[in-house]
C-alpha positions, -999 to +999 in steps of 0.1 A: +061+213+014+061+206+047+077+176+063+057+148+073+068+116+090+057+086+101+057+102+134+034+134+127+012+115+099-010+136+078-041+135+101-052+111+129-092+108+132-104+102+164-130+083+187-137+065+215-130+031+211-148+002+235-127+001+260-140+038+267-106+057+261-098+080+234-080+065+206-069+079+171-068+058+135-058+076+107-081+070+079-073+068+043-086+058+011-081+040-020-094+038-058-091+028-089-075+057-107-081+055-146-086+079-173-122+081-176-125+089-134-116+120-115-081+131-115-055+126-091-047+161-083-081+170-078-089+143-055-060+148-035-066+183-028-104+172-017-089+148+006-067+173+022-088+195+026-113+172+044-089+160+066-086+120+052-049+109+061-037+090+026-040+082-008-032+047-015-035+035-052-039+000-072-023-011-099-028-033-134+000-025-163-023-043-184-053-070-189-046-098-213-082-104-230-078-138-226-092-136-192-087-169-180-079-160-148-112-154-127-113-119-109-105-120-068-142-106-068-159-127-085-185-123-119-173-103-145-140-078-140-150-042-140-138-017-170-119-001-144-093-026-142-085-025-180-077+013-177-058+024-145-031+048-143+001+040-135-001+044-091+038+058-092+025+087-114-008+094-097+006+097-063+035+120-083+008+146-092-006+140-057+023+151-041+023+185-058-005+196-047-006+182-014+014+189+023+002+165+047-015+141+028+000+103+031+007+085-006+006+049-007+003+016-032-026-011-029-008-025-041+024-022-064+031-059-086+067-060-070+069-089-093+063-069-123+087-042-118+124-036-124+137-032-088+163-013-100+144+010-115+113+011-090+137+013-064+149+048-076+112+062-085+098+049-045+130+069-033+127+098-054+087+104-042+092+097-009+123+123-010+103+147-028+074+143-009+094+148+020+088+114+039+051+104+026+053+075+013+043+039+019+052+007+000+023-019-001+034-052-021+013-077-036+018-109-057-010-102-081-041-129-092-038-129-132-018-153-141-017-140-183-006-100-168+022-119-144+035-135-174+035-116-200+062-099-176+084-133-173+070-143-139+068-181-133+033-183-113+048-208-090+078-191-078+067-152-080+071-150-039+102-157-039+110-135-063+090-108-049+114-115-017+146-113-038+137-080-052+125-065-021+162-072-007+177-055-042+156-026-033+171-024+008+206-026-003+201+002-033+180+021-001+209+015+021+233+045+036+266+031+016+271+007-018+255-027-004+251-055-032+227-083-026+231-117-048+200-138-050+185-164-066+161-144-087+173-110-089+210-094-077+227-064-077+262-053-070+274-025-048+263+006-059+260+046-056+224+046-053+205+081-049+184+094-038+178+078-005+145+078+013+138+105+037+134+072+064+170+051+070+164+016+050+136+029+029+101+036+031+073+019+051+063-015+034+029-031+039+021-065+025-008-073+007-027-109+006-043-137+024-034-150+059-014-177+065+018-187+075+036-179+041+022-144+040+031-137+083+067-148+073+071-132+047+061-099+064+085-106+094+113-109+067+113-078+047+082-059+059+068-034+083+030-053+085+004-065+069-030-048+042-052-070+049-081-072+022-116-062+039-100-068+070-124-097+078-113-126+103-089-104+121-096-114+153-079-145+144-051-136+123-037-103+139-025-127+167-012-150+146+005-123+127+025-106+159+035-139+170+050-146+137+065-115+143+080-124+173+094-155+164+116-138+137+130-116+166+119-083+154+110-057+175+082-039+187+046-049+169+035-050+129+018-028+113-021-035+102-035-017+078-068-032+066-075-017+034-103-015+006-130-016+037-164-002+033-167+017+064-193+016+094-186+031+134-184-005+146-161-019+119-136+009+129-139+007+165-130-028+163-103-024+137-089+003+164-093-020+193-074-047+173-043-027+170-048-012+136-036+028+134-045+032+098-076+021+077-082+023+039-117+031+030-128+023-008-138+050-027-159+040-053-148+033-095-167+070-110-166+100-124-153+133-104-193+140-090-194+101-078-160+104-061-166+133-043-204+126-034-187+092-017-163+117+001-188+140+016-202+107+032-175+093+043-163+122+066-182+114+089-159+090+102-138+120+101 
């Protein structure tokens, strides 16, 4: 495979933004992966090959029936979310067959996880991979999945947070232990490393607001944004949370799960984003790749 970085991403897409100046986004794209839609290999290789930049997947261990949660969406929750794959799998089969192609969570339950253990699969992808992968975190909606894994609804940030840090010091160059409220490790041989120093890129997912912005400046590299409505706003907010952390340079933002148009990009580009996740639609291989054929022409 040949080595990509954050540096030299997969492929940019480019356009002329308002200001009148040539600018370039990479554009990727996410789905719900399950075992009734098209596969992962295949659709990686059709993204590839069209030029898209990522692959970022979603995830749901499983759907209590209770349902008493209501869906982020709305109405009734589509079969799809009762039968994804597992993301860290998916984008494992994507890798094979891919080069250039950027692989990415939208997003991984943090929550739900080991960190120990998803701490090693992240590192092993993104070393076999050879540098392509992205992190993005969320703290979930359904309250039955969250706790049929142990997770108190109330405190699941924080201990999102804590785990992130277990994760940094098992990604870190020599035995670093972290000791937390909700989750700890001790100093440990910890390989394989990520191909990036400290581990790979990490996008948080959720709402705006000052919880969220902190949270990013603490353990993150920026923000996926849902729709990516109201940015205007909130991307300022965002940097100057950023700043007031003292960390360097400017976020990330990544709007994801966007249903494209010219103007929507234009003004995602003029707002500082340099990635995009389109949403692919939940179907069959014909459904998947019919949605592809329209959206290149973004590319």
């Amino acid at each position: 495979m040949r080595r990509v970085t954050r540096e030299s991403p997969a492929k940019d897409m480019e356009f002329t933004g308002r200001r009148g100046h040539s600018v370039r986004m990479r554009i990727s794209t996410t789905i719900l992966l399950t075992d009734e839609s098209i596969r992962p290999a295949r659709l990686a290789r059709e993204l590839e090959q069209r030029g898209f930049g990522g692959l970022y997947l979603p995830e749901h261990t499983h759907i209590p029936v209770s349902r008493e949660t209501p869906p982020p969406m709305g109405g009734e929750l589509p079969r799809s979310y009762t039968r994804t794959l597992d993301p860290l799998v998916g984008l494992a089969v994507a890798a094979t067959v891919t080069e250039r192609l950027a692989l990415g969570t939208s997003v991984t339950l943090v929550a739900q996880r080991d960190p120990i253990v998803l701490a090693k699969e992240l590192a092993t992808l993104d070393l076999l991979s050879e540098g392509r992968v992205t992190l993005g975190v969320g703290f979930g909606w359904n309250v039955e999945e969250a706790a049929d894994h142990g997770v108190e609804w109330r405190t699941r940030r924080a201990l999102v947070k804590d785990r992130m840090a277990v994760m940094r010091a098992l990604w870190s160059e020599g035995p670093t232990g972290h000791e937390g409220r909700f989750a700890s490790v001790s100093p440990s041989h910890a390989h394989p490393k990520p191909v990036r120093p400290g581990g790979p890129r990490v996008l948080v997912g959720g709402g705006a607001g000052p919880r969220l912005f902190a949270d990013i400046a603490a353990y993150a590299d920026g923000w996926m944004p849902v729709g990516g409505g109201g940015l205007t706003d909130t991307a300022p907010r965002l940097r100057a949370a950023w700043q007031e952390a003292g960390r360097k340079g400017t976020p990330d933002l990544v709007p994801a799960f966007v249903v494209p148009s010219p103007g929507k990009l234009a003004h995602y580009r003029d707002l500082g984003a340099e990635e995009v996740i389109l949403q692919l639609p939940d179907g069959d291989e014909a459904t998947v790749l019919r949605a592809l054929d329209d959206y290149a022409r973004y590319l």
